[in-house]
FISE-914025 format. One record per residue (C-alpha): residue in one letter; x, y, z; residue number from 1. Coordinates in pm, 1 decimal, padded with zeros to 6 digits. Layout:
<atom type="A" X="X" Y="Y" Z="Z" seq="NUM"/>
...
***
This chain:
<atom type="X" X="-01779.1" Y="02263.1" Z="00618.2" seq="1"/>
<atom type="X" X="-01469.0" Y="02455.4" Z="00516.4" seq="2"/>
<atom type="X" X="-01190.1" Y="02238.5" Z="00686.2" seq="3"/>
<atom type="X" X="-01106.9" Y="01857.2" Z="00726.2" seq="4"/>
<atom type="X" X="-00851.8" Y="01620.9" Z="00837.2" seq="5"/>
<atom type="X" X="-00844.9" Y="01242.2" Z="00656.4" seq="6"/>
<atom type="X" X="-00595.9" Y="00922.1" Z="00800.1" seq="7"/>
<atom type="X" X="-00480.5" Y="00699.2" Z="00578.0" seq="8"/>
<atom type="X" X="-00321.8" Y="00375.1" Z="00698.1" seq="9"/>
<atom type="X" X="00014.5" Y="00254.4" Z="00479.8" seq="10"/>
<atom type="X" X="-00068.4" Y="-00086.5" Z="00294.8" seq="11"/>
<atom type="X" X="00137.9" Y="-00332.0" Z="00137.8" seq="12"/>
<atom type="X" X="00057.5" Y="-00500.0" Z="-00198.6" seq="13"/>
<atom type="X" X="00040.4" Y="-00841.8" Z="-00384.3" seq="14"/>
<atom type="X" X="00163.5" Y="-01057.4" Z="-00092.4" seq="15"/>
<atom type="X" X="00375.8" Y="-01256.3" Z="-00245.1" seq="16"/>
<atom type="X" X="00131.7" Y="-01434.3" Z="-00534.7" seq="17"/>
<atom type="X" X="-00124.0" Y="-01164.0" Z="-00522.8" seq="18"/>
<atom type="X" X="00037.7" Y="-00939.9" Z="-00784.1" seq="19"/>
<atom type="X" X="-00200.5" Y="-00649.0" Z="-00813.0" seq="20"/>
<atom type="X" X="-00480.3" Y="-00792.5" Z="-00581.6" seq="21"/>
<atom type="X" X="-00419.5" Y="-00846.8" Z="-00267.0" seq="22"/>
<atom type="X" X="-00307.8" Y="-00567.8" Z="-00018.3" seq="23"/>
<atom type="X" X="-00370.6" Y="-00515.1" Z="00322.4" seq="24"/>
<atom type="X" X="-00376.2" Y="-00181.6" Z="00559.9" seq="25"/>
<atom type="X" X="-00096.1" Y="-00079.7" Z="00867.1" seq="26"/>
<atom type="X" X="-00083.3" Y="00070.8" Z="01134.8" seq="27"/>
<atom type="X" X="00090.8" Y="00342.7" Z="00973.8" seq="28"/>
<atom type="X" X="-00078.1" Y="00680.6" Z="00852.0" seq="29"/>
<atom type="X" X="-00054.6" Y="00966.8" Z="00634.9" seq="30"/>
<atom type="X" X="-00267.6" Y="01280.4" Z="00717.6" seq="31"/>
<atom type="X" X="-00381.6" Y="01527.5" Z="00489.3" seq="32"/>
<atom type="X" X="-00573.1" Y="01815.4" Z="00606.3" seq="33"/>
<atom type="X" X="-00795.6" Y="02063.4" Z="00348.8" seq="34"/>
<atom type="X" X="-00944.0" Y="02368.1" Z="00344.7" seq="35"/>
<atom type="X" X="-01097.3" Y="02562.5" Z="00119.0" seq="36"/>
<atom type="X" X="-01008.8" Y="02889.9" Z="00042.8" seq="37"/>
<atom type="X" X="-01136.3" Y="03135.3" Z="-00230.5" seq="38"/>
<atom type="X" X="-00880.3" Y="03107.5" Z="-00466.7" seq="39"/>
<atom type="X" X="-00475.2" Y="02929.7" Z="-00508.5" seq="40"/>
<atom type="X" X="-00357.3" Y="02575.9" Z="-00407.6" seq="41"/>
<atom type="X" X="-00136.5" Y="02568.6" Z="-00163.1" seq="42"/>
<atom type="X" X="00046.7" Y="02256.3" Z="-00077.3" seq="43"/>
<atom type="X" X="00287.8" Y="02263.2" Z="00281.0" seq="44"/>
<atom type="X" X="00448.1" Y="01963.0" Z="00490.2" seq="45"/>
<atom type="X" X="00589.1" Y="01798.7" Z="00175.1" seq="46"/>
<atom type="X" X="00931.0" Y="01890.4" Z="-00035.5" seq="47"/>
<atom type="X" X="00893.4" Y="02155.5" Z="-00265.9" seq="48"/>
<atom type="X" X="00894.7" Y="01920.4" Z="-00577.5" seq="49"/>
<atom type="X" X="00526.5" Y="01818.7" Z="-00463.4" seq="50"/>
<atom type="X" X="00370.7" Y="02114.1" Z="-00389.2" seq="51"/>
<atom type="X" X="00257.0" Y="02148.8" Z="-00760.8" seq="52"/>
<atom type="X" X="-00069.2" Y="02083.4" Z="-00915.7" seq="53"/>
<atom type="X" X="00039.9" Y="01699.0" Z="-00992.7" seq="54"/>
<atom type="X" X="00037.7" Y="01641.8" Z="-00632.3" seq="55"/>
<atom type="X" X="-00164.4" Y="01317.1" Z="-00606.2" seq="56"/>
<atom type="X" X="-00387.1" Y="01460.3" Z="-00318.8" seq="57"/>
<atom type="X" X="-00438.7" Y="01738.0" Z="-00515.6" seq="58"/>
<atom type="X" X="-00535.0" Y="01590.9" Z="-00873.8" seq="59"/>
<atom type="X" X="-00832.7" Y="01320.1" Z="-00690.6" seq="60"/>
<atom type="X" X="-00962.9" Y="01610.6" Z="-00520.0" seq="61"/>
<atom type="X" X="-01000.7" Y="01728.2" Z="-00826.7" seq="62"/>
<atom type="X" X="-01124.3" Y="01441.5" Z="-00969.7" seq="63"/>
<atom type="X" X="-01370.0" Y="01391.9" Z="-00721.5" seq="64"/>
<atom type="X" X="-01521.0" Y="01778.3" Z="-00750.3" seq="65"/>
<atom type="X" X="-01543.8" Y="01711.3" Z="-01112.5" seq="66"/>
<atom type="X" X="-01765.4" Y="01343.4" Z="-01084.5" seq="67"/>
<atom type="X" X="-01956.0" Y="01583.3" Z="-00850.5" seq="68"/>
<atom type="X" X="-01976.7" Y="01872.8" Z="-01117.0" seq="69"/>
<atom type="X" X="-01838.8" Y="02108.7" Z="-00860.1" seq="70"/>
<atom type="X" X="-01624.0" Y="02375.0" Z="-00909.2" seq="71"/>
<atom type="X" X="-01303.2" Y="02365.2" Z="-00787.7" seq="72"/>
<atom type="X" X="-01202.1" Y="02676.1" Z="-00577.3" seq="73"/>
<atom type="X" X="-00876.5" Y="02751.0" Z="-00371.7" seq="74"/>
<atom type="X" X="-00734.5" Y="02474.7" Z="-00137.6" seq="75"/>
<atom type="X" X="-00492.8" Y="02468.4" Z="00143.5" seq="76"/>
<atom type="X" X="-00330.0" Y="02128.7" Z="00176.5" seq="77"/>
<atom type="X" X="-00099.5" Y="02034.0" Z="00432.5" seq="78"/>
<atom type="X" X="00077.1" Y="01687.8" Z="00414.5" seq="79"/>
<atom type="X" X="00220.8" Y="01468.7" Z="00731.9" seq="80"/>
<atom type="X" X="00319.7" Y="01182.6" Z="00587.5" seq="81"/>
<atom type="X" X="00448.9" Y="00914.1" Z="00819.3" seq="82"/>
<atom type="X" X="00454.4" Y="00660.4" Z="00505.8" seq="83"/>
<atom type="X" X="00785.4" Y="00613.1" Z="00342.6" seq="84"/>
<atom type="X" X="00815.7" Y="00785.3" Z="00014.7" seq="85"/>
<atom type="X" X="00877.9" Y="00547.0" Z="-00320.0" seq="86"/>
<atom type="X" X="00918.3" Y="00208.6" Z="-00095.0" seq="87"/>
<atom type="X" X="00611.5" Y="00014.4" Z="-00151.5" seq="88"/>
<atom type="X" X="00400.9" Y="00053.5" Z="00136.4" seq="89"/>
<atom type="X" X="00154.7" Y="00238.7" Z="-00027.2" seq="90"/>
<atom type="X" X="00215.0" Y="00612.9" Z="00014.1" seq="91"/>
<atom type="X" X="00081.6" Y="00728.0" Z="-00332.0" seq="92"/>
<atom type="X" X="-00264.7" Y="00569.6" Z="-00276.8" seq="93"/>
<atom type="X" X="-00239.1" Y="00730.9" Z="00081.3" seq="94"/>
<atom type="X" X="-00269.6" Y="01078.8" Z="-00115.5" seq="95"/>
<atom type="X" X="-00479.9" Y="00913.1" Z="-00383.9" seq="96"/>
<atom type="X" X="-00730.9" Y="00882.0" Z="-00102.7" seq="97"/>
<atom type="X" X="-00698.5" Y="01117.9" Z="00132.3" seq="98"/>
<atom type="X" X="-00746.0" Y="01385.4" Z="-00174.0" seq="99"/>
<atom type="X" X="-01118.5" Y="01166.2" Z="-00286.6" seq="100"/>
<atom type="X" X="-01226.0" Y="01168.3" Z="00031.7" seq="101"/>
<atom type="X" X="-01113.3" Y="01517.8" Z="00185.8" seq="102"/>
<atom type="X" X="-01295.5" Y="01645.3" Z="-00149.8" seq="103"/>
<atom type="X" X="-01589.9" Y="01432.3" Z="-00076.4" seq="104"/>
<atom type="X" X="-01620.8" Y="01549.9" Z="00277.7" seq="105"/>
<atom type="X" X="-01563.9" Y="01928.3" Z="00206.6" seq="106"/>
<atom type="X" X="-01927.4" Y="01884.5" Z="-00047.8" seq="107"/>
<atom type="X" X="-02158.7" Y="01672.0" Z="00185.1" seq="108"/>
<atom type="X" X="-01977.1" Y="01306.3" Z="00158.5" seq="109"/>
<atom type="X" X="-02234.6" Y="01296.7" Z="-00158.7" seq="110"/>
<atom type="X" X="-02036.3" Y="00980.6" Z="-00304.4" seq="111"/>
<atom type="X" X="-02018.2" Y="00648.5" Z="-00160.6" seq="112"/>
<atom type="X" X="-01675.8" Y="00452.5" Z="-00050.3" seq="113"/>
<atom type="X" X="-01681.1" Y="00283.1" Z="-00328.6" seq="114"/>
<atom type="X" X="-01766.8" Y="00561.1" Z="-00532.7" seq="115"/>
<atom type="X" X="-01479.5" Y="00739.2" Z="-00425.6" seq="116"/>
<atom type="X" X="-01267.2" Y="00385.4" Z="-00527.6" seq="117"/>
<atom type="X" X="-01395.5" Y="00392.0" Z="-00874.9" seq="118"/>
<atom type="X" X="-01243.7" Y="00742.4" Z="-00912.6" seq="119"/>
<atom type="X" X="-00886.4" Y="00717.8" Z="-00792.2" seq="120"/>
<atom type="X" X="-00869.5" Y="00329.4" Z="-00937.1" seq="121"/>
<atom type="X" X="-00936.8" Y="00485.7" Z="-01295.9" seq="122"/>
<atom type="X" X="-00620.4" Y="00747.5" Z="-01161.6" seq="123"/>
<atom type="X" X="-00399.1" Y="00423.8" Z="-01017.3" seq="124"/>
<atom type="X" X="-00456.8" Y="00175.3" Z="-01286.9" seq="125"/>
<atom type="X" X="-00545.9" Y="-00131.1" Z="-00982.9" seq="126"/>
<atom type="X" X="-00687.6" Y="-00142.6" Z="-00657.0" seq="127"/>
<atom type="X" X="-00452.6" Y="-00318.3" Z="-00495.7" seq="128"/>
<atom type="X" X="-00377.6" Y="-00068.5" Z="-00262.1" seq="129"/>
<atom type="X" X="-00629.4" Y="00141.9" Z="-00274.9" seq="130"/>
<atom type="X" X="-00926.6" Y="-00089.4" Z="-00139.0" seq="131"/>
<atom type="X" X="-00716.2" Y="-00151.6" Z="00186.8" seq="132"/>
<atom type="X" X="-00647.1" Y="00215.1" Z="00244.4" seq="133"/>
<atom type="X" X="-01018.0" Y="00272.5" Z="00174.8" seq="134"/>
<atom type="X" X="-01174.1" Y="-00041.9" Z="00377.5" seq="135"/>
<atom type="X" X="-00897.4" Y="-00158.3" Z="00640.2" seq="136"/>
<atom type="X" X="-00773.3" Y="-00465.3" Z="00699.2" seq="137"/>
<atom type="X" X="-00684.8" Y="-00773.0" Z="00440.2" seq="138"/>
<atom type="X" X="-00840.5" Y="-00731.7" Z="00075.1" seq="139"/>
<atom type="X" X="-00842.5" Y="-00885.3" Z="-00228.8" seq="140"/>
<atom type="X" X="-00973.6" Y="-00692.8" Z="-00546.8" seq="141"/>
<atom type="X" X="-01067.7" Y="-00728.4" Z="-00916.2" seq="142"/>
<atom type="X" X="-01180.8" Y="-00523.1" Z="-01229.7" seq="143"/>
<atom type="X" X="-01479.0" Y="-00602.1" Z="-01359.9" seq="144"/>
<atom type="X" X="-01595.0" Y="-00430.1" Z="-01677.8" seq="145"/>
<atom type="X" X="-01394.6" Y="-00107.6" Z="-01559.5" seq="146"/>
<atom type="X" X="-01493.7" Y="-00090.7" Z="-01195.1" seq="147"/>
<atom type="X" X="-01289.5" Y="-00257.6" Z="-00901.4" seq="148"/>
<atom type="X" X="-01445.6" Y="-00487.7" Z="-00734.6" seq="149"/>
<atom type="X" X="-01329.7" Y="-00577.2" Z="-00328.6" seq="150"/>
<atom type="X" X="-01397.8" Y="-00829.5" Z="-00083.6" seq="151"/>
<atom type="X" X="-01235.2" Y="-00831.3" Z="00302.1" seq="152"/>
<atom type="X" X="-01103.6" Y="-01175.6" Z="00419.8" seq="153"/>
<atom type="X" X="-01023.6" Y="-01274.9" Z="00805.9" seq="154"/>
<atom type="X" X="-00721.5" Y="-01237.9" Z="00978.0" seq="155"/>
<atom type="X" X="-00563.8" Y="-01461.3" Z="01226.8" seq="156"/>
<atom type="X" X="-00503.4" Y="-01230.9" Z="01503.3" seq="157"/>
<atom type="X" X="-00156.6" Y="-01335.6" Z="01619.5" seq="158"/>
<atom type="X" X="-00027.3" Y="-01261.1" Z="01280.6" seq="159"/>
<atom type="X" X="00282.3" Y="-01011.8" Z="01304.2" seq="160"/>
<atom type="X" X="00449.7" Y="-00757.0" Z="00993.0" seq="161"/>
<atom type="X" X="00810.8" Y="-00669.3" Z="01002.4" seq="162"/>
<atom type="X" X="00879.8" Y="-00400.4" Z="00730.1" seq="163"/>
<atom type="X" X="01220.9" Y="-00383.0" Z="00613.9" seq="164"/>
<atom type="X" X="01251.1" Y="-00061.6" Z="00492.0" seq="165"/>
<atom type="X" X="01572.6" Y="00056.3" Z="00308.0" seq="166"/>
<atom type="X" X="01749.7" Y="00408.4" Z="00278.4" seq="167"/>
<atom type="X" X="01696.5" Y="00411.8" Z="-00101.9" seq="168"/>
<atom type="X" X="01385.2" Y="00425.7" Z="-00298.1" seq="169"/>
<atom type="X" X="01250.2" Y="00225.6" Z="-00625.5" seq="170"/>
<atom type="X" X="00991.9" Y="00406.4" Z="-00778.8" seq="171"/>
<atom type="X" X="00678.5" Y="00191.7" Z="-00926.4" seq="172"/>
<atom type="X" X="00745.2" Y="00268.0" Z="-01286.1" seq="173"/>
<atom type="X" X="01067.7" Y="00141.6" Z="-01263.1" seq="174"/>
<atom type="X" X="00942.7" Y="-00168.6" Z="-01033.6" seq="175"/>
<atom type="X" X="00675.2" Y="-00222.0" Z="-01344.3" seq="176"/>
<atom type="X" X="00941.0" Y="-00191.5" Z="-01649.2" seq="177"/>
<atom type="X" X="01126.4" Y="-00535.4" Z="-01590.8" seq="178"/>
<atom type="X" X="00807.1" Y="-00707.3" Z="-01574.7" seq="179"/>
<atom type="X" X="00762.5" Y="-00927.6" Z="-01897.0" seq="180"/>
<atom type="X" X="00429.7" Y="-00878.4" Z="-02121.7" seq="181"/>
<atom type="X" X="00371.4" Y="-01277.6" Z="-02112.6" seq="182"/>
<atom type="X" X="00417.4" Y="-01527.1" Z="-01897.1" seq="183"/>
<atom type="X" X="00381.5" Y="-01904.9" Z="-01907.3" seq="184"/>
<atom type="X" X="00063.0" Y="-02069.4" Z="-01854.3" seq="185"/>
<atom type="X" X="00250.5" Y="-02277.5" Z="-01589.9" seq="186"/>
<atom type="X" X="00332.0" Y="-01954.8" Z="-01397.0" seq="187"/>
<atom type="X" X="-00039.6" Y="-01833.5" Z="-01404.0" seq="188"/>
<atom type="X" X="-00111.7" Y="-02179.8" Z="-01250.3" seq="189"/>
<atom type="X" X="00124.1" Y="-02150.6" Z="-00953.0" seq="190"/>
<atom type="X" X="00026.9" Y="-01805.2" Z="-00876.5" seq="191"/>
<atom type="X" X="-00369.3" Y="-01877.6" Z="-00909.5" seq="192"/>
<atom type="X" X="-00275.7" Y="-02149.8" Z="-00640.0" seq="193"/>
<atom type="X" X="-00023.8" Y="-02028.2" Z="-00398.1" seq="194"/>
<atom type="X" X="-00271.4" Y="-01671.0" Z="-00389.8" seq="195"/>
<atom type="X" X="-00531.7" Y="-01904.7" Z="-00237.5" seq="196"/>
<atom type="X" X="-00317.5" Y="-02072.8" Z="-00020.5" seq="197"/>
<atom type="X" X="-00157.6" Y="-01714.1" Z="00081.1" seq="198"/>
<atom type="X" X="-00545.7" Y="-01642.2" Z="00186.9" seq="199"/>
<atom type="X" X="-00619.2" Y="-01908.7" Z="00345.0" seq="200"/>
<atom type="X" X="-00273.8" Y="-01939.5" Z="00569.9" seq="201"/>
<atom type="X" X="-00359.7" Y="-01584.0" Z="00681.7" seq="202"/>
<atom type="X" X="-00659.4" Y="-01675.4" Z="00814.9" seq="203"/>
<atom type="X" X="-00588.8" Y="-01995.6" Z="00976.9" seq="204"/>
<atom type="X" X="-00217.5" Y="-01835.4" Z="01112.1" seq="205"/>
<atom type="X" X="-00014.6" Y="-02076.3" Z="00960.8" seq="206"/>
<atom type="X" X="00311.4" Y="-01958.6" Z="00942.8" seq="207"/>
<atom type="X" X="00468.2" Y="-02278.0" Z="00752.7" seq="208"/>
<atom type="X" X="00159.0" Y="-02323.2" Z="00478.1" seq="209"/>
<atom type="X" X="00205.7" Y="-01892.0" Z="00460.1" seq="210"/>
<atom type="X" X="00582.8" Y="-01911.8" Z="00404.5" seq="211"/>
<atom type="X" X="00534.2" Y="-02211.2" Z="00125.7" seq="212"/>
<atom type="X" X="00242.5" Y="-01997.3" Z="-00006.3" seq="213"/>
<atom type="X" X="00404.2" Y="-01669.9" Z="-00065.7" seq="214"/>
<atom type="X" X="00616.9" Y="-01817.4" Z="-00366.4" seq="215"/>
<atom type="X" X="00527.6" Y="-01609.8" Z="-00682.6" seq="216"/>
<atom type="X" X="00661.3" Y="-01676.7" Z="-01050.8" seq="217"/>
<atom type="X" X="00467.9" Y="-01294.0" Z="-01182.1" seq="218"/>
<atom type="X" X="00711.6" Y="-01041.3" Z="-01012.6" seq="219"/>
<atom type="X" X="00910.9" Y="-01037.3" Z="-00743.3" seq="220"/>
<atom type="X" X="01215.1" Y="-01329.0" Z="-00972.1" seq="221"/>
<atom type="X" X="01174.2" Y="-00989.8" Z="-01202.4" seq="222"/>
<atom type="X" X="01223.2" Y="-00680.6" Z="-00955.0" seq="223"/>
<atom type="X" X="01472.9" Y="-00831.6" Z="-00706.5" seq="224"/>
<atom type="X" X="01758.0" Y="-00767.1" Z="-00930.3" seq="225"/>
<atom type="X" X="01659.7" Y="-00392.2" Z="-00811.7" seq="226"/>
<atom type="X" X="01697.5" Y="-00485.6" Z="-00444.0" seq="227"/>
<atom type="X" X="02052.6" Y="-00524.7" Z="-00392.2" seq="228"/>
<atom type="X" X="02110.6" Y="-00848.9" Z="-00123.5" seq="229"/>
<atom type="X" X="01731.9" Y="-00932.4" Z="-00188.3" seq="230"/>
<atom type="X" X="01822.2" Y="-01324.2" Z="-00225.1" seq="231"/>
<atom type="X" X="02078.9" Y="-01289.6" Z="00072.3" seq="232"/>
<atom type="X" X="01791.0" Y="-01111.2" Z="00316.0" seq="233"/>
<atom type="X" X="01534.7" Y="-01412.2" Z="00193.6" seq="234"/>
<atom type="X" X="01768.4" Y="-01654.6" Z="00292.8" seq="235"/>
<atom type="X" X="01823.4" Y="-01511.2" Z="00632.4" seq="236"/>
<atom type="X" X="01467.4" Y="-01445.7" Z="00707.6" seq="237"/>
<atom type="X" X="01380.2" Y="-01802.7" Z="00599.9" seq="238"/>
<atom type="X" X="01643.9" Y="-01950.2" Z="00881.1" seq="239"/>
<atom type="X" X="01353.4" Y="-01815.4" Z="01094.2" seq="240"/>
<atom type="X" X="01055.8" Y="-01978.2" Z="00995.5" seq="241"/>
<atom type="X" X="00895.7" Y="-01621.2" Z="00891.9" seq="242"/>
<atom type="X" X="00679.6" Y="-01555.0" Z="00550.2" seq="243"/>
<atom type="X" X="00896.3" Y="-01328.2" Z="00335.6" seq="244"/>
<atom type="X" X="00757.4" Y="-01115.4" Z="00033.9" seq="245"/>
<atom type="X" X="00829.7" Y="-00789.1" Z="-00154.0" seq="246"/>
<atom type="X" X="00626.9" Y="-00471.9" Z="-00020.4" seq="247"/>
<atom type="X" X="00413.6" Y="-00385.9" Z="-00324.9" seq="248"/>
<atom type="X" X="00682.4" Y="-00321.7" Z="-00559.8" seq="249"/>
<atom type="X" X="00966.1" Y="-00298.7" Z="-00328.0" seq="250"/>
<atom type="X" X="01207.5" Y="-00197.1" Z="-00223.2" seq="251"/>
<atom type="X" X="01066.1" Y="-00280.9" Z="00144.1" seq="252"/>
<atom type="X" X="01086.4" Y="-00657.0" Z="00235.2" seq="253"/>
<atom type="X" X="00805.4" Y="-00772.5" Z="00455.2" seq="254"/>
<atom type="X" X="00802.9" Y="-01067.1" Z="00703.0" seq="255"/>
<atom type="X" X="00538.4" Y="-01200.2" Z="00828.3" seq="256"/>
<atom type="X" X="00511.3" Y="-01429.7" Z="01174.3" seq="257"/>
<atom type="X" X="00388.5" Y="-01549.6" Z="01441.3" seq="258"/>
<atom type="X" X="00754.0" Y="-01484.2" Z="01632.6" seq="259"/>
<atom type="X" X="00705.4" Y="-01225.4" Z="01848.4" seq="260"/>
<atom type="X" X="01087.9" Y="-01216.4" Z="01845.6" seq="261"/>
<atom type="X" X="01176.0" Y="-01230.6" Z="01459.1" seq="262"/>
<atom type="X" X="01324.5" Y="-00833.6" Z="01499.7" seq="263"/>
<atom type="X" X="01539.4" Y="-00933.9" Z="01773.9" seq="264"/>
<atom type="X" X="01677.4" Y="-01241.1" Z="01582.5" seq="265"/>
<atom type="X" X="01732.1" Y="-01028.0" Z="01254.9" seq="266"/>
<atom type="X" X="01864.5" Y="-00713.7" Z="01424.2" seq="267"/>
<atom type="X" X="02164.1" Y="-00948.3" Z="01502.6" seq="268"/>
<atom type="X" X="02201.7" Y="-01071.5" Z="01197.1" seq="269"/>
<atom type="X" X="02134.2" Y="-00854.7" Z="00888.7" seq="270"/>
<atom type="X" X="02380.2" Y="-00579.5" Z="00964.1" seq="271"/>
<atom type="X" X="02670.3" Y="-00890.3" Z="00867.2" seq="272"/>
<atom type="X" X="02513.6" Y="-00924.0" Z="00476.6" seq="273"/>
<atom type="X" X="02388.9" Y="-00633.0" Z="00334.5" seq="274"/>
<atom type="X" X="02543.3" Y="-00260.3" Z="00329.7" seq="275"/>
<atom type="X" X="02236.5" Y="-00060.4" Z="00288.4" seq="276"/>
<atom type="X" X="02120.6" Y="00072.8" Z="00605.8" seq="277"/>
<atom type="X" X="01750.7" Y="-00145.4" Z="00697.3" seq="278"/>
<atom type="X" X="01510.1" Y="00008.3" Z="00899.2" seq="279"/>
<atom type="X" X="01306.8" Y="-00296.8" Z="01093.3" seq="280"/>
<atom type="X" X="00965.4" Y="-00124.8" Z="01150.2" seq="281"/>
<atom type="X" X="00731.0" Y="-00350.5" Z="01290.0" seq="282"/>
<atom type="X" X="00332.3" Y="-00310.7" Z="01199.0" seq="283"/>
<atom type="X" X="00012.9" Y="-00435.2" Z="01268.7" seq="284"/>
<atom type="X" X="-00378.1" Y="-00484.5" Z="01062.7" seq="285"/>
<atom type="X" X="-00540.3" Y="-00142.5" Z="01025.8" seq="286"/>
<atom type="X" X="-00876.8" Y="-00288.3" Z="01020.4" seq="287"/>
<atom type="X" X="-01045.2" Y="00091.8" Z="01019.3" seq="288"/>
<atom type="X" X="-00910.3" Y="00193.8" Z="00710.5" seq="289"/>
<atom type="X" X="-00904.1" Y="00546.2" Z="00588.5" seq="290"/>
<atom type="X" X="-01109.2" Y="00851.2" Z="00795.5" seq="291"/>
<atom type="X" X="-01177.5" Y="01144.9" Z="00874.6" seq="292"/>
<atom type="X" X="-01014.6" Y="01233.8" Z="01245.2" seq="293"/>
<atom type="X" X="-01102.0" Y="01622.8" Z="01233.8" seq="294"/>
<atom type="X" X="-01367.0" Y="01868.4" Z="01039.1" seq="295"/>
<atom type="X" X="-01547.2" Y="02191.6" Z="01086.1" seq="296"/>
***
């Protein structure tokens, strides 16, 4: 096999109390076709600035052919990314695993799912998005003595996302340096019980024990002084009942409901109290995860 095509749904991250756990896959994809070629890398569909060896898709495929002890020859890659660029839904694991797994494919799929997690987590630093991208649907994941560990949980199916995606970005480093090095033990406390209640209100679909539950105290008090009108959008989106929450690191706000009409009511509204321009991109559960949709 020479040639292969891998999907990659979007995810968002932490949900609220879930800081660095919890993360669940979109409806929203990134492809990333590869083909071998006898010698080069050559990287299209993407701006110029990531058509260089650090390109994430490039550097697990990489890593992937070395866990294999393969040698790494030429590569065509070609990028269409769908996923929003630096706005927390999840686009760097996108090429994090489409790279592992085209690499995988392209040898004889000789490594396992989670194989292919342990490598890019150890390139990431947490699973949190990764194990949705990889598995689909609503996860919750862990390190254990170096190796992520992931477990799926239900989904009440009348749940509905509504990503508010903004026109700038916030990269993750950024997102990560106003985070303190210590909390409170009280904090810990509230977050080890609202993430179970965040769980559990996901599965039942209830919207008021969800919308209680997605209070953190780890992050989101921390990185919304980079979201400008971040307490004023809350607010708003609160007058409606929906779950609210921080898209990974931001700067995407996600609402979660069971009101088939929540974009209607905010598409009124939100123009009147911000002055960024919002996209309202409504998503659903990717329950498939990440695969491969073409190969020869």
């Amino acid at each position: 096999m020479k040639r292969c095509t891998i999907r990659v749904p979007a995810t968002t991250a932490n949900l609220g109390p879930g800081f660095d756990a919890f993360g669940c896959a979109l409806k929203l994809y990134t492809d990333v076709t590869f083909e071998e070629t006898e010698a080069g890398l050559e990287i299209t569909g993407c701006d110029e600035a990531f058509t260089c060896p650090d390109n994430l898709a490039y550097t697990s495929y990489c890593a992937v052919l070395a866990s294999l002890s393969e040698e790494v020859r030429g590569v065509k890659i070609h990028i269409d990314a769908n996923i929003p660029i630096c706005r927390g839904l999840g686009s760097s694991a996108a090429l994090l695993v489409a790279g592992a797994m085209g690499a995988n494919v392209l040898r004889g799929s000789k490594l396992s799912t989670q194989g292919l997690l342990n490598i890019t987590n150890a390139m990431e630093g947490h699973p949190d998005n990764l194990a949705p991208a990889f598995y689909g649907g609503l996860t919750a994941s862990m390190v254990d003595n170096g190796l992520p560990v992931t477990v799926n949980f239900p989904l009440h199916p009348d749940w509905e996302f509504l990503a508010l995606v903004p026109d700038f970005d916030l990269p993750t480093p950024l997102a990560r340096s106003v985070l303190p090095t210590e909390i409170p033990r009280s904090d810990a406390v509230y977050n080890i019980a609202h993430g179970a209640m965040v769980l559990k209100a996901l599965e039942l679909g209830d919207e008021r024990l969800l919308r209680n539950a997605m209070q953190d105290r780890l992050h989101q008090n921390y990185r919304k002084s980079l979201i400008p009108d971040f307490e004023r959008i809350e607010a708003l989106v609160r007058t409606t009942g929906a779950a609210f929450c921080l898209s990974g690191a931001g700067p995407t706000l996600l609402c979660i409901t069971l009101d088939p009409h929540l974009e209607e009511k905010l598409a009124k509204k939100l123009p009147a109290i911000t002055q960024a321009n919002w996209e309202m991109m409504p998503l659903f559960v990717e329950f498939q995860g990440a695969r491969v949709i073409a190969a020869e």
